[in-house]
C-alpha positions as CSV (number, residue, x, y, z in Angstrom):
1,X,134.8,48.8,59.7
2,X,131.8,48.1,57.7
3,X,134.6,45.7,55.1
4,X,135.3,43.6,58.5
5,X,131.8,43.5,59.9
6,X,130.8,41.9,56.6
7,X,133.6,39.3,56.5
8,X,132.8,38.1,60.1
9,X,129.2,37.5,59.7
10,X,128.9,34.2,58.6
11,X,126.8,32.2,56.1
12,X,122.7,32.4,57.8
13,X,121.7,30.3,55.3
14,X,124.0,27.3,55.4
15,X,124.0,27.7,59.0
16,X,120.3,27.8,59.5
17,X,120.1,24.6,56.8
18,X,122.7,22.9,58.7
19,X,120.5,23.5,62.2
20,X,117.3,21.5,60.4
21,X,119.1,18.5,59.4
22,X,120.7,18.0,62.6
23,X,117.3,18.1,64.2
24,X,115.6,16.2,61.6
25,X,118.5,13.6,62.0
26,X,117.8,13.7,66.0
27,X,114.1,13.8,65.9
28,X,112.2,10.6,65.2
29,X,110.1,9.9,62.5
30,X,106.7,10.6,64.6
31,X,108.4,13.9,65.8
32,X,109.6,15.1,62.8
33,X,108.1,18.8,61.5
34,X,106.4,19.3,58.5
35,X,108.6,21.1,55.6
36,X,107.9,25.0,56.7
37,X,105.9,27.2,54.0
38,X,107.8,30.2,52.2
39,X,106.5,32.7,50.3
40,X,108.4,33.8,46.9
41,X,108.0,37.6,46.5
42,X,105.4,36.3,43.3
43,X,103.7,34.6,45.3
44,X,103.3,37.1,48.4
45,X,102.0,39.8,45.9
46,X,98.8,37.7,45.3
47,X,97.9,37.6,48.9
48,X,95.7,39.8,50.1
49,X,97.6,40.1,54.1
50,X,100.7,42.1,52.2
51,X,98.3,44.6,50.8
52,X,97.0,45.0,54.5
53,X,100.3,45.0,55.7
54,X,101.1,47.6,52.6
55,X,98.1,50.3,53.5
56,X,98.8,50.3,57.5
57,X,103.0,50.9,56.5
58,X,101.6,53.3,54.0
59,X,99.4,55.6,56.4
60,X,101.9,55.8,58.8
61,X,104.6,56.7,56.4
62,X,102.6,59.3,54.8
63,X,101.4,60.6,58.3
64,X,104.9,61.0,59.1
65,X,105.6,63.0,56.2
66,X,103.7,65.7,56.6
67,X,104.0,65.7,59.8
68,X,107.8,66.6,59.1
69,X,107.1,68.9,56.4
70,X,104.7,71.6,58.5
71,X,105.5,71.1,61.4
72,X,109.5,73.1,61.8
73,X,107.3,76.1,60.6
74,X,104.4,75.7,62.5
75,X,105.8,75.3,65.6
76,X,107.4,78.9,65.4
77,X,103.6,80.3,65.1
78,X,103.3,80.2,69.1
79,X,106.8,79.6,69.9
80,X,110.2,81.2,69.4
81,X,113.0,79.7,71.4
82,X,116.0,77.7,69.5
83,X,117.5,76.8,72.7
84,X,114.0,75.0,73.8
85,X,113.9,73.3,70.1
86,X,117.2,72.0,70.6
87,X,116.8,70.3,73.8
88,X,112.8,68.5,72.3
89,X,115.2,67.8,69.6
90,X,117.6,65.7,72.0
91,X,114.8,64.2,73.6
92,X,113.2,63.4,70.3
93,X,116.1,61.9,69.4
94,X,116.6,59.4,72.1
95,X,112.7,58.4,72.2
96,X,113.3,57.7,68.2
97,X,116.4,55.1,69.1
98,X,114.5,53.6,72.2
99,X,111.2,53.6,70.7
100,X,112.2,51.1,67.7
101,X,113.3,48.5,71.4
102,X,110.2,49.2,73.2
103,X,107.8,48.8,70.2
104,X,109.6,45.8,69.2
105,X,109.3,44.0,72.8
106,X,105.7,45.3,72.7
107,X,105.7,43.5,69.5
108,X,106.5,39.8,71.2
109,X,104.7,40.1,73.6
110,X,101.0,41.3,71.9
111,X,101.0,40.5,67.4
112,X,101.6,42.8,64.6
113,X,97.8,43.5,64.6
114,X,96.8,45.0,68.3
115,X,100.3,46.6,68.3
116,X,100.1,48.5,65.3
117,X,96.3,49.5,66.5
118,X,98.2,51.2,69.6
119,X,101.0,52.9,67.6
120,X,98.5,54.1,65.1
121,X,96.4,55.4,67.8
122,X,98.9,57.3,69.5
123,X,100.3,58.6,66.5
124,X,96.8,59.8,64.8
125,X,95.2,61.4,68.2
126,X,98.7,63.3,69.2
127,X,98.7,64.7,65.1
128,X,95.2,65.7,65.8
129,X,96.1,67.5,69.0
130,X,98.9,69.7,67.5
131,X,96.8,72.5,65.9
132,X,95.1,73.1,69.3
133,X,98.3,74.1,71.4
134,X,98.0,78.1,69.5
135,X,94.9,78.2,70.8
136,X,95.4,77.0,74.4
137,X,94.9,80.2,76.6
138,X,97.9,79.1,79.1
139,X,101.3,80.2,79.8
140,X,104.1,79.9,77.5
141,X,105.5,77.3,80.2
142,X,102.3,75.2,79.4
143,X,102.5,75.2,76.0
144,X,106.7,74.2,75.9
145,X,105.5,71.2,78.1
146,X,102.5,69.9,76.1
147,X,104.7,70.8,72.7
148,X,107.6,68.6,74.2
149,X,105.6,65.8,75.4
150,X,103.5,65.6,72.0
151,X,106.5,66.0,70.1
152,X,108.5,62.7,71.9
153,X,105.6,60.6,71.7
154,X,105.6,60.9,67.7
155,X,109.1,60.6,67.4
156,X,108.7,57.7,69.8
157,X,106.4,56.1,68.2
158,X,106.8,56.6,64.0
159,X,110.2,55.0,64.3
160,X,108.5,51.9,66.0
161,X,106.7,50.7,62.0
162,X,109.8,49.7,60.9
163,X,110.4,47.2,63.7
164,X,107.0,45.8,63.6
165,X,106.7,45.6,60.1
166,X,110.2,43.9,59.4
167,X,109.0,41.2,61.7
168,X,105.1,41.1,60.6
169,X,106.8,40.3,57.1
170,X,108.7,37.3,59.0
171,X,106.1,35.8,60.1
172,X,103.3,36.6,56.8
173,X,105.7,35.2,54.1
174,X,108.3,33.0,56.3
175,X,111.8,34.1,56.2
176,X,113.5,32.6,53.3
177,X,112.8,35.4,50.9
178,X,112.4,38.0,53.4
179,X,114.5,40.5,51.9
180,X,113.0,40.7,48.6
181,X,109.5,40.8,50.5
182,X,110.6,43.0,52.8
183,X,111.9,45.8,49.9
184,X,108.3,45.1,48.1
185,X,106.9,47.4,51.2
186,X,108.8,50.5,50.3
187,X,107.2,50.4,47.0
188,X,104.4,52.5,49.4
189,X,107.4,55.5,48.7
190,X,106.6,56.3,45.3
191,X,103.2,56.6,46.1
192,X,103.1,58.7,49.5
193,X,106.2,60.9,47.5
194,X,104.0,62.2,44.7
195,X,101.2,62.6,47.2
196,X,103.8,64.7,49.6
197,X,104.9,66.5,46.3
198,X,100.9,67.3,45.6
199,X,100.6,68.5,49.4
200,X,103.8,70.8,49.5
201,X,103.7,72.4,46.0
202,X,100.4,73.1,45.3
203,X,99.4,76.6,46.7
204,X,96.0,75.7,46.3
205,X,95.5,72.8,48.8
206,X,97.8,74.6,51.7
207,X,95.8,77.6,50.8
208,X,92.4,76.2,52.0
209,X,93.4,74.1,54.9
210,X,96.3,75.6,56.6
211,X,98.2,74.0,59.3
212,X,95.4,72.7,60.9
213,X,93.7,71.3,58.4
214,X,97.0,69.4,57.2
215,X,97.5,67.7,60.5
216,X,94.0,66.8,60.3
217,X,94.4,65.4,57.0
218,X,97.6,63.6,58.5
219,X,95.5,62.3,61.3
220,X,92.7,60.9,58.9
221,X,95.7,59.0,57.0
222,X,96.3,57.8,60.5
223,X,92.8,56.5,61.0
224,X,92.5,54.9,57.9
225,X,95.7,52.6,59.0
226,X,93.2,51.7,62.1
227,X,90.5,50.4,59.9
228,X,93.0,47.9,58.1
229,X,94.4,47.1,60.7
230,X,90.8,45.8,62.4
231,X,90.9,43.6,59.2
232,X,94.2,41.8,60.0
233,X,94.0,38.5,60.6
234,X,95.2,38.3,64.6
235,X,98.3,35.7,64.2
236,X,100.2,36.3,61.2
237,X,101.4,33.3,59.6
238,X,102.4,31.7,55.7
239,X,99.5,29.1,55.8
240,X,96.9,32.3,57.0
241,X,98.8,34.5,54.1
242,X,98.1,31.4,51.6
243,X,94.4,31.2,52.8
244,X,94.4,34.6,51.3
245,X,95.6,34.7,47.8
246,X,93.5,37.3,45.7
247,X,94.4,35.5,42.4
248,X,95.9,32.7,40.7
């Protein structure tokens, strides 16, 4: 299937090049549009927007993995019911697909900048929120509700980076090279790896926080994506990128 679905797609490129000199053929000379501005993946590393763009997909990432990595084990500190973790995991499920749509519409209608400040909101208060539910002096009904609810608005809302930072990328560095600017973002793995690595395996650091203090930790990470993302420029464009280069 995946053999046929490659052979049917056709050329973008030769088709997109094909739609700009038809127009510029139509158009008149006084209508005509400039030459558009594309980044080269050399080029976008000297701007100082893909480092901003790098951080805020960089907290989230590493917010999301710790998040995964305590929090199986910590939820079976004030609950033990498989059956119950299987249907939040449904749920979870569903809100991860629909949640890369809804962040993504979200997305057109606001700019990369005020809706990442709303995903990395939700994201960083609900993380925060998680070590309180042991605590919580309320039925176990109560605490399966608030568990379920917490857990489908992070799994509705991680998955929503990836959409809204494929596109911010678009628009930053033009579309051209997109997929080589596009992979230099996941260079944030290596880093938020060896930092997971440091988190998980060191006796030590677990030792002295505990799970609360982890997804307190993983809620700071969170807030630090808010503060870059108050330094975003508020329309994301090449020329804006350009305005930005860090060095020559």
């Amino acid at each position: 299937m995946g053999l046929i679905s490659v052979i049917l797609i056709s050329d973008e490129d030769q088709r997109e090049d094909k739609l700009v000199s038809d127009s510029a053929a139509i158009l008149p000379n006084s209508e005509k549009q400039e030459d558009p501005v594309y980044l080269k993946p050399s080029e976008v590393l000297r701007t100082l927007t893909f480092y901003q763009i790098w951080i805020a997909f960089f907290s989230l990432c590493l917010t999301n993995s710790l998040f995964d990595n305590f929090s199986k084990t910590y939820r079976l500190t004030f609950i033990n019911d498989d059956h119950f973790f299987a249907w939040v995991g449904i749920l979870a499920n569903i809100f991860n697909g629909a949640g890369r749509i809804v962040w993504g519409i979200v997305y057109d209608k606001l700019n990369f900048k005020r809706t990442y400040l709303i995903m990395v909101v939700i994201i960083g208060s609900v993380t925060a929120c998680l070590p309180v539910l042991p605590y919580l002096d309320a039925p176990m009904i109560v605490l399966k509700v608030l568990y379920g609810i917490l857990m489908v608005s992070l799994y509705g809302s991680f998955p929503g980076i990836y959409a809204i930072v494929a596109a911010a990328v678009s628009n930053a560095f033009g579309h051209k090279y997109y997929q080589a600017n596009f992979g230099l973002l996941f260079s944030n793995a290596v880093c938020y790896c060896i930092l997971i690595i440091v988190f998980t395996k060191v006796p030590a650091i677990y030792a002295f926080l505990g799970y609360t203090g982890m997804f307190l930790v993983a809620a700071g990470i969170a807030a630090l994506g808010i503060i870059i993302s108050l330094l975003l420029p508020k329309r994301l464009t090449c020329q804006e990128s350009l305005n930005k280069v860090m060095f020559s």
